[in-house]
Structure formats: structure tokens, C-alpha cells
C-alpha positions as CSV (number, residue, x, y, z in Angstrom):
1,X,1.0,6.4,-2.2
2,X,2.1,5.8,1.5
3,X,3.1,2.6,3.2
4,X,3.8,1.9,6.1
5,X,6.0,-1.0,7.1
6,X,7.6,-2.0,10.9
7,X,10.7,-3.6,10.2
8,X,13.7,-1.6,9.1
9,X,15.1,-4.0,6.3
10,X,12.0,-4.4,4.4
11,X,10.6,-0.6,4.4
12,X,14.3,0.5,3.2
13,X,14.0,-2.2,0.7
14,X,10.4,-0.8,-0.2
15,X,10.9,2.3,-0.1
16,X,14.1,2.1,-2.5
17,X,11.7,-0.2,-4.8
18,X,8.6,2.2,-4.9
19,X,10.9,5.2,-5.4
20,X,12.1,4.0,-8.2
21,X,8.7,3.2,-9.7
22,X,6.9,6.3,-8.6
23,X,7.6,9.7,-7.7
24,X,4.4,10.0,-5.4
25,X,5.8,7.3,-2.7
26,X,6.4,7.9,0.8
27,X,7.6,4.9,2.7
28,X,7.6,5.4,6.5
29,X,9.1,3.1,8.8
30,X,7.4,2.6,11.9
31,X,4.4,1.3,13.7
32,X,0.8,1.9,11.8
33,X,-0.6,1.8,15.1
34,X,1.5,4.9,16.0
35,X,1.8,7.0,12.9
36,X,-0.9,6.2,10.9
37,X,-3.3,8.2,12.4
38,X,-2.0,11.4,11.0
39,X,-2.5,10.2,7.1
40,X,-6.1,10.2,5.7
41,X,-6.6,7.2,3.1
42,X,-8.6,7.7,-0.2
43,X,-8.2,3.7,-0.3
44,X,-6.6,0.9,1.4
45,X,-5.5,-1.7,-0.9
46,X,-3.8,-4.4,2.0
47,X,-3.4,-4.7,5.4
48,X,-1.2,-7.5,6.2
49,X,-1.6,-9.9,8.1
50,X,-5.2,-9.2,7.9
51,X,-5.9,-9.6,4.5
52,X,-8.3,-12.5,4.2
53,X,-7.5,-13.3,0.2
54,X,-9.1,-16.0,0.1
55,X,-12.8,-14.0,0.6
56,X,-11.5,-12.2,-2.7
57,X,-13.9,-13.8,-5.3
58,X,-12.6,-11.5,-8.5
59,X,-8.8,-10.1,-8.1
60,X,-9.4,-8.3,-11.8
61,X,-12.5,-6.7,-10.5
62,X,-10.5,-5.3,-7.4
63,X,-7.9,-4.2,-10.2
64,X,-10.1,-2.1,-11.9
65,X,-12.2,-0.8,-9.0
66,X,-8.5,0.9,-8.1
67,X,-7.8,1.8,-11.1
68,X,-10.5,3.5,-11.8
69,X,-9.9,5.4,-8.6
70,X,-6.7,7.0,-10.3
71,X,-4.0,4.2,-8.6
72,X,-2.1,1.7,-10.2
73,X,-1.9,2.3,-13.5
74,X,-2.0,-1.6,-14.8
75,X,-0.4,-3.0,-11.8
């Protein structure tokens, strides 16, 4: 898993989180604009602020579409 998060307090806090919950987690601090374009994504779960929730009609069917991708893991 990678994320990507611009301000320094929150992506330490994430990354300090997520480490402790996975071993496959790289946190990055930084602009996505800037240093995304070197990751390739199998999936994109969220993209906030652009997340438009609301237009989600079935969170469990999202849920299952990822994990039966191989992520989450009953999140």
C-alpha cells in the first residue's frame, strides 16, 4: 500500500499508524502532484478532497470489490 499525504503532522501520524498495521506500507510525504507519477496503482481507493461519497450507492459492495482484489483484508 502507498499513500501519499502533504502535510507533515498527518503523514508521520499515518505512516506510524499503517506501519504498525501492515508491513507492506510506505507513507510518503509530499505533494501527489509531484511524486506520484513514479508509482503505478493496481487501485485507488480515495482521493481526498475529491471523493464524491455521497455518489457511493453500496459501501459493502466497494468493500468486497477490494477485497477481492487482494487489499484490505476485512477493513
Amino acid at each position: 500500500m502507498i499513500a501519499i499525504e502533504i502535510n507533515e503532522g498527518p503523514c508521520k501520524l499515518a505512516r506510524r499508524i499503517l506501519s504498525s498495521l501492515y508491513s507492506d506500507v510506505e507513507v510518503i510525504c509530499g505533494d501527489a502532484f509531484k511524486v506520484a507519477w513514479s508509482y503505478r496503482a493496481d487501485l485507488i481507493i480515495t482521493n481526498p478532497p475529491f471523493v464524491r461519497w455521497h455518489l457511493v450507492r453500496d459501501r459493502d459492495e466497494l468493500l468486497r470489490l477490494v477485497e477481492s482484489m487482494g487489499y484490505g483484508g476485512g477493513l
